[in-house]
GUMIKE-130761 format. One line per 8 residues: number of its first residue (from 1); their letters; for each residue x, y, z negated of C-alpha. Coordinates in steps of 0.5 Angstrom, whole numbers, plus 500, padded with zeros to 3 digits. Last residue first. Layout:
N
NUM) a) X/Y/Z ~ ...
END
This chain:
417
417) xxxxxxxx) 603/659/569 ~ 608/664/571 ~ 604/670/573 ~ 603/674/581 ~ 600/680/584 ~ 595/682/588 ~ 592/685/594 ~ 586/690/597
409) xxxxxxxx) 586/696/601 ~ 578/694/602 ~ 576/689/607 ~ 576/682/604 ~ 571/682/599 ~ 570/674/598 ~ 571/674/591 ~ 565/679/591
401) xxxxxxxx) 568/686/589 ~ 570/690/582 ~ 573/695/579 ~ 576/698/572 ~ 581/704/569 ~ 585/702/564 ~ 591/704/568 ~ 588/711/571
393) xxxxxxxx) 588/712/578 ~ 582/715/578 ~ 584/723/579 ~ 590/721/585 ~ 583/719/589 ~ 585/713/592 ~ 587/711/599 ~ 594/709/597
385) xxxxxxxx) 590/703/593 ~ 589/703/585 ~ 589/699/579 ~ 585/694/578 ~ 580/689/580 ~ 575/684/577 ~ 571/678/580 ~ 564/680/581
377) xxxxxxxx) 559/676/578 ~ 558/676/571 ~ 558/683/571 ~ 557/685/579 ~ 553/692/577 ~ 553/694/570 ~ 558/700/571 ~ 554/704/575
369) xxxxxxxx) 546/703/577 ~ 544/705/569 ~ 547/712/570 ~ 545/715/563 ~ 551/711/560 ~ 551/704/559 ~ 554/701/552 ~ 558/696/552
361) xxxxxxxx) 560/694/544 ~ 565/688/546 ~ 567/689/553 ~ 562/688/560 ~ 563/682/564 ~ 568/681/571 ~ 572/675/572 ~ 578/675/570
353) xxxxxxxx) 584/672/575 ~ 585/679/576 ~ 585/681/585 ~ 589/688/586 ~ 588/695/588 ~ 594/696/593 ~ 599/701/594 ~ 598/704/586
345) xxxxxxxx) 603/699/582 ~ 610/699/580 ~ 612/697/574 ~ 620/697/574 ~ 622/696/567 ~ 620/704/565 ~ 613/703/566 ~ 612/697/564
337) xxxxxxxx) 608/698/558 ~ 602/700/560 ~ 601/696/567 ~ 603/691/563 ~ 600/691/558 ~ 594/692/564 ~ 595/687/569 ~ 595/682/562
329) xxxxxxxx) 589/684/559 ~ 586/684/566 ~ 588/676/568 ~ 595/675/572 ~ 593/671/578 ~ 597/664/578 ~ 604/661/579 ~ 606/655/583
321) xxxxxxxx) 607/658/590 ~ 601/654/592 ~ 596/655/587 ~ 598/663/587 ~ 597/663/594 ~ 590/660/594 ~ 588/665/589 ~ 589/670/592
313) xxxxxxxx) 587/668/599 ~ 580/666/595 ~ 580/673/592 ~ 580/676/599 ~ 585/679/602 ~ 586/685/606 ~ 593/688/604 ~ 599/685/603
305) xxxxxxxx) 604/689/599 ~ 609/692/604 ~ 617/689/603 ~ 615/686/611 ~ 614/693/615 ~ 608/691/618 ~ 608/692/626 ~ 602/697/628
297) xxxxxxxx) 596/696/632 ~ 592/702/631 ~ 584/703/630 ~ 585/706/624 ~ 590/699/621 ~ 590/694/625 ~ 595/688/624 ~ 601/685/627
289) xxxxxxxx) 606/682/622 ~ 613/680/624 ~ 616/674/627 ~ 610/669/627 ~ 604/673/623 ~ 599/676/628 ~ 593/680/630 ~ 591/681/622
281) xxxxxxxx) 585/686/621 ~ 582/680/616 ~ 588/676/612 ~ 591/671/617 ~ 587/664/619 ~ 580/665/617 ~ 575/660/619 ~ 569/665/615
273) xxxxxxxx) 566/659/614 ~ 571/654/612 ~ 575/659/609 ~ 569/661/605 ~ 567/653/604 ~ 575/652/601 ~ 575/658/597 ~ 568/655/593
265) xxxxxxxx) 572/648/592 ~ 578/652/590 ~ 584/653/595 ~ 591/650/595 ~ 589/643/596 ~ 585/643/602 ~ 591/645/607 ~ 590/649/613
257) xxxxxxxx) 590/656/611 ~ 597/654/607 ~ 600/651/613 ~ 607/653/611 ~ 608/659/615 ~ 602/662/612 ~ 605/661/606 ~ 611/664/608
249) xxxxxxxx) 608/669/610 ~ 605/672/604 ~ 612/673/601 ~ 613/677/607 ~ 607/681/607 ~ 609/682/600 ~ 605/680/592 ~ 604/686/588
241) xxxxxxxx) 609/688/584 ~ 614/687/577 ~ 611/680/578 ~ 608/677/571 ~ 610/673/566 ~ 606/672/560 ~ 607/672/552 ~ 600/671/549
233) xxxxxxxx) 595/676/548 ~ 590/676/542 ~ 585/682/544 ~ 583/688/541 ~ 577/692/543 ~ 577/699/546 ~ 570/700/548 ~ 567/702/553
225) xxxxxxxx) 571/702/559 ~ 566/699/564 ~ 562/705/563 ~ 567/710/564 ~ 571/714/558 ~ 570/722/560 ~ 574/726/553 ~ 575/722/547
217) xxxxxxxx) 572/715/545 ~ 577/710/546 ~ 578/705/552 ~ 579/698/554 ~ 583/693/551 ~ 587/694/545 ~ 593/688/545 ~ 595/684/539
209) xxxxxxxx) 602/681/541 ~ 606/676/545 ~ 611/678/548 ~ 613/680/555 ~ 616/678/561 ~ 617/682/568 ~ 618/680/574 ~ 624/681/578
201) xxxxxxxx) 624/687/583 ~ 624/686/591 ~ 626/691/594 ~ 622/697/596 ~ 617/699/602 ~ 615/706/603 ~ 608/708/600 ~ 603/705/603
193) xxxxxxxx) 599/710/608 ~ 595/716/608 ~ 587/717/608 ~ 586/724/612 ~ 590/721/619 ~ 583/721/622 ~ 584/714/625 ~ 578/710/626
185) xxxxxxxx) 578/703/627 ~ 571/702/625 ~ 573/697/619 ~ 578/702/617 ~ 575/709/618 ~ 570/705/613 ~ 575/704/608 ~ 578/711/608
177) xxxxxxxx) 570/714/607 ~ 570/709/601 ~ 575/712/598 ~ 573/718/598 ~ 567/716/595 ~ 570/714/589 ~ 572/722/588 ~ 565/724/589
169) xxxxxxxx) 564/719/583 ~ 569/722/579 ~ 568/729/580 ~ 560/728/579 ~ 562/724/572 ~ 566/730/570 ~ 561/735/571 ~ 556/731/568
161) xxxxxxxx) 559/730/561 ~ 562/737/560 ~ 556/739/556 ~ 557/733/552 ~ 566/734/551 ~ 566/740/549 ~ 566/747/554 ~ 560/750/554
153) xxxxxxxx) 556/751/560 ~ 554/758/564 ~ 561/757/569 ~ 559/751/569 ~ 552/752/571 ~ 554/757/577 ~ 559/751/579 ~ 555/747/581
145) xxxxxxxx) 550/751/584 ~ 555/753/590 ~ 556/745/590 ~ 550/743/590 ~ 549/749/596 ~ 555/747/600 ~ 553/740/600 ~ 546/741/602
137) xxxxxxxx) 549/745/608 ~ 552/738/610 ~ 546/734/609 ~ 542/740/614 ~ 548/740/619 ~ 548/732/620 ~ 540/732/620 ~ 536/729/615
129) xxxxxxxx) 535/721/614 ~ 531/717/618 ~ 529/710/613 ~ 525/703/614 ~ 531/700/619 ~ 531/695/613 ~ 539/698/612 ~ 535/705/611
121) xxxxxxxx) 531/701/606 ~ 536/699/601 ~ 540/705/602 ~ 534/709/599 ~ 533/704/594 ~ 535/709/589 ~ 536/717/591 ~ 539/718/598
113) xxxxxxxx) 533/720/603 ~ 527/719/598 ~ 529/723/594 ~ 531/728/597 ~ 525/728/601 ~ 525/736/601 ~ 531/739/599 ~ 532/743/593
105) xxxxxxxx) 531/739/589 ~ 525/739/584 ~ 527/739/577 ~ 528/732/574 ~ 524/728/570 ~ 526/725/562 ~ 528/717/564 ~ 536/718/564
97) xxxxxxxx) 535/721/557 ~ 541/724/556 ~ 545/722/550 ~ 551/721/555 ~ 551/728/556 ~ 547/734/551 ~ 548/739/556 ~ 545/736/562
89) xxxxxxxx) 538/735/558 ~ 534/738/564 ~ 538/735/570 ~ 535/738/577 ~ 542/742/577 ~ 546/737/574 ~ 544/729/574 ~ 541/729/580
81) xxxxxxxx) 544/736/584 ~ 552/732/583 ~ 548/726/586 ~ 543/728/591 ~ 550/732/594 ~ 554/725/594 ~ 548/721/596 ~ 547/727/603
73) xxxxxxxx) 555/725/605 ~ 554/718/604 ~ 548/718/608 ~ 552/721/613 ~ 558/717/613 ~ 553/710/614 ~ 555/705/608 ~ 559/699/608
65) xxxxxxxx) 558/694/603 ~ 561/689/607 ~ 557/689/613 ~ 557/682/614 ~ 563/677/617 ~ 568/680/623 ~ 567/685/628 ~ 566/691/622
57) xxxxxxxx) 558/693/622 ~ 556/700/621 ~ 550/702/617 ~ 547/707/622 ~ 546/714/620 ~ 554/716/622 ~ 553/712/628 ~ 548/715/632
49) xxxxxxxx) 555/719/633 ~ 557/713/638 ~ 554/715/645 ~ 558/723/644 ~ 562/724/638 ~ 564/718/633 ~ 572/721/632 ~ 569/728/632
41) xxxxxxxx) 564/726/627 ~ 567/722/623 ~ 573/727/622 ~ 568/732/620 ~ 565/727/615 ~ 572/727/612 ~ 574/734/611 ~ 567/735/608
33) xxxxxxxx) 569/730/603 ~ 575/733/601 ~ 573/740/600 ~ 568/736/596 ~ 573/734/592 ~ 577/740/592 ~ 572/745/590 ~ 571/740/584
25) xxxxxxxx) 577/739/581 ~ 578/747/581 ~ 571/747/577 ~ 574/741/573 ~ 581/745/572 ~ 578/751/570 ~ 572/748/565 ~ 576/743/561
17) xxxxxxxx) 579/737/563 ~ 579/731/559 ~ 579/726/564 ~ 583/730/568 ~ 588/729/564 ~ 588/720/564 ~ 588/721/571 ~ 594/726/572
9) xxxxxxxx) 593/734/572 ~ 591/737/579 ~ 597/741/583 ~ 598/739/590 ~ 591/736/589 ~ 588/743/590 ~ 588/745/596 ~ 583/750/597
1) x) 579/750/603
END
């Protein structure tokens, strides 16, 4: 295996990246992705490997958009095979017609096994997919394809169009795994951990400006990105970094799970329902905070950002300490133009107040199921967690989860109202 990562170019450089450094960047990703699926495999051995074919559910709520680690391991490769080695028009990108057939894979009932709907009828009971060592060749065999093509592609932006989207999706996978490993309480040592605790820093004010939001053309740009648009963005105070631990007790401490002023009427039916005292994977919050991280309990160092929390948990505590959750324009000028002021992000993908919709001039890519998932629903996401591929932590880049999504690395910070 090659490690890569040490030496990879930062996210807005990978995007752009030629034939050497995205064959590199590839090797490493998928070096990435088998390293994981051996790790489930040792921590899920003997009665619980059945696991690894199974949509595994966390002891609390619904699945949570949780995927078995083998049907992810065999849609990665359905997916690098999908839109380069079976993908006709690959050389001409984001003009490729994503309706034009594909070539046959090279594994019998790909299609079926990982392709759409697939993970819809796996759920249903509906779908057997392929031995473990069947879907682990299948991704050394994409790969060795790969990067054949590759190395025979020219290096402008549309032959490279395929190429860099396959990287960044593996990539997103990797975080996927990480969440995973914790819902099921797994500890495979490959996720990392939360960077050191730091004083807390003054928030930050900025002026009033013209702000462009969004991406230009040049290089990879994802769907959710297109296009720079300019937004009128009035003077705003935000937190230097995402909300502490210790600043989330104190609400808790105050009985802020318990009273009906703080929570928005469809926050207040979630708690309800959910009957949620601490953030989820949270066993105590009285002198210190408990909480299960990969199937550990360990003592939360205070300076920490929150995690697991819920947009409703956000917004509650927003509302009771008199502030508000800052909207996307304003996460990302800030996360833009406060580097140099104490801006400190990427421990925690954190909750905006927008809710999330496509920019002006919007314009889906050949993979019709990726971006325009969630729009008008979710609520949007920004930044990065520890558990995120170095590669996808970009400042303009974009996410989303259902407001009650509380099981990824997630957090928050604050604005003055």
């Amino acid at each position: 295996m090659l490690d890569f990562e040490a030496s990879s170019p930062d996210a807005a450089r990978i995007r752009s990246a030629g034939k050497d450094v995205l064959s590199l960047a590839l090797i490493d990703a998928r070096n990435h992705t088998l390293r994981w699926i051996s790790a489930f495999e040792a921590a899920l051995a003997g009665p619980r490997l059945s696991s690894l074919s199974t949509v595994p559910v966390p002891s609390e709520g619904d699945d949570a958009g949780l995927e078995p680690p083998l049907w992810t391991l065999g849609r990665i490769g359905w997916y690098s095979e999908h839109w380069i080695g079976r993908n006709v028009q690959r050389q001409r990108g984001e003009r490729a017609d994503p309706t034009r057939p594909k070539l046959a894979s090279i594994l019998p009932d790909a299609d079926r096994a990982f392709g759409p709907g697939s993970l819809a009828a796996l759920r249903r009971g509906e779908l057997e997919l392929p031995e473990l060592q069947t879907v682990r060749q299948f991704l050394v065999d994409t790969l060795e394809t790969t990067l054949e093509l590759l190395d025979g592609a020219a290096d402008d932006d549309d032959s490279l169009y395929f190429y860099r989207l396959a990287l960044f999706h593996e990539d997103r996978r990797r975080e996927g795994f990480a969440v995973l490993a914790q819902a099921l309480g797994i500890d495979t040592g490959l996720a990392g951990a939360p960077a050191a605790p730091v004083s807390l820093r003054p928030a930050l004010l900025f002026p009033s400006t013209r702000w462009q939001l969004g991406s230009t053309p040049g290089g990879f740009v994802f769907d959710d990105e297109k296009w720079a648009h300019e937004v009128a963005l009035p003077e705003f105070e935000i937190d230097a970094q995402a909300v502490s631990w210790a600043q989330f007790c104190e609400f808790v401490e105050d009985g802020g799970y318990d009273e009906r002023g703080h929570w928005s009427e469809a926050g207040w039916t979630w708690l309800t329902r959910e009957t949620r005292r601490t953030p989820r994977f949270v066993d105590q919050m009285r002198q210190g905070v408990l909480q299960h991280r990969f199937g550990r309990l360990v003592r939360v160092p205070l300076a920490q950002p929150v995690l697991h929390v819920s947009w409703y948990e956000a917004d509650a505590w927003c509302r009771w300490a008199g502030r508000r959750l800052p909207s996307e324009v304003e996460w990302e000028a800030a996360a833009l133009q406060g580097a140099t002021r104490g801006w400190r992000w990427g421990d925690a993908a954190e909750w905006t107040a927008t809710t999330y919709r496509p920019y002006p001039g919007f314009e889906a890519g050949p993979d019709r199921e990726g971006a325009s998932a969630g729009f008008g629903v979710h609520k949007a996401l920004r930044g990065a967690s520890f558990a995120t591929a170095p590669r996808l932590r970009h400042a303009k880049a974009r996410a989303s989860a259902p407001p009650e999504h509380d099981i990824a690395f997630v957090g928050f910070r604050s604005c003055a109202v």
